[in-house]
N, C-alpha and C positions, 0 to 999 in steps of 0.2 A: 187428476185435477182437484185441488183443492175446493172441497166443499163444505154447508151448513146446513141442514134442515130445519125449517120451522113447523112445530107440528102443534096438537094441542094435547092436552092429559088425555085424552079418549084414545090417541093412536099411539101411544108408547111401547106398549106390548107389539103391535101392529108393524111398527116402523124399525124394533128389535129384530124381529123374525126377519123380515126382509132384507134386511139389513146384513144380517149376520148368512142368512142362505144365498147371498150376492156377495160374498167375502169381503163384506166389509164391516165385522164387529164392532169396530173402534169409530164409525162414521159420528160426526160430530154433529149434537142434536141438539136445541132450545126447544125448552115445554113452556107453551105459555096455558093459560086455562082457558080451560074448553067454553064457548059461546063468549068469544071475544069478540065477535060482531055485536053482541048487546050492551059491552060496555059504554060505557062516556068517553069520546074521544080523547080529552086527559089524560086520562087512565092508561089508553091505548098508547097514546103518545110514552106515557110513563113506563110502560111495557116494553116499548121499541129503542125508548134511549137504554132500558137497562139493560137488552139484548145486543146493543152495537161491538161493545167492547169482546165479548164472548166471538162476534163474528168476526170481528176484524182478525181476534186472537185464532180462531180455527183456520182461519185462507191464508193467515200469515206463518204458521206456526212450521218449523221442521219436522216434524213429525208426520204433516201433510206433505209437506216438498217430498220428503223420501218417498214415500208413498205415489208422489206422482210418477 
């Protein structure tokens, strides 16, 4: 099933390992930074549009289909 994870810089290493010992190396990740709950909605906003296209492009991608 085509998926995206959203994590923060703190769980990269984290989200690697589990990832790759669940046989899925290539799982497709957005980092945003970490204590993203303190920013200014804006900003967050600003975070989230620049995250769409990345997401649309992993659930949509061939790469994922095969995979499914």
């Amino acid at each position: 099933m085509p998926t995206i994870n959203f994590i923060t810089e703190q769980f990269i290493a984290l989200t690697k390992t589990v990832a790759t010992a669940r046989g899925m190396p290539d799982l497709p990740v957005h980092v945003f930074p970490h204590g993203i709950e303190h920013l200014p909605e804006a900003r967050i906003r600003e975070l989230a549009d620049g995250a769409f296209g990345k997401m649309v492009d992993a659930l949509t991608s061939q790469k994922q289909a095969a995979k499914a």
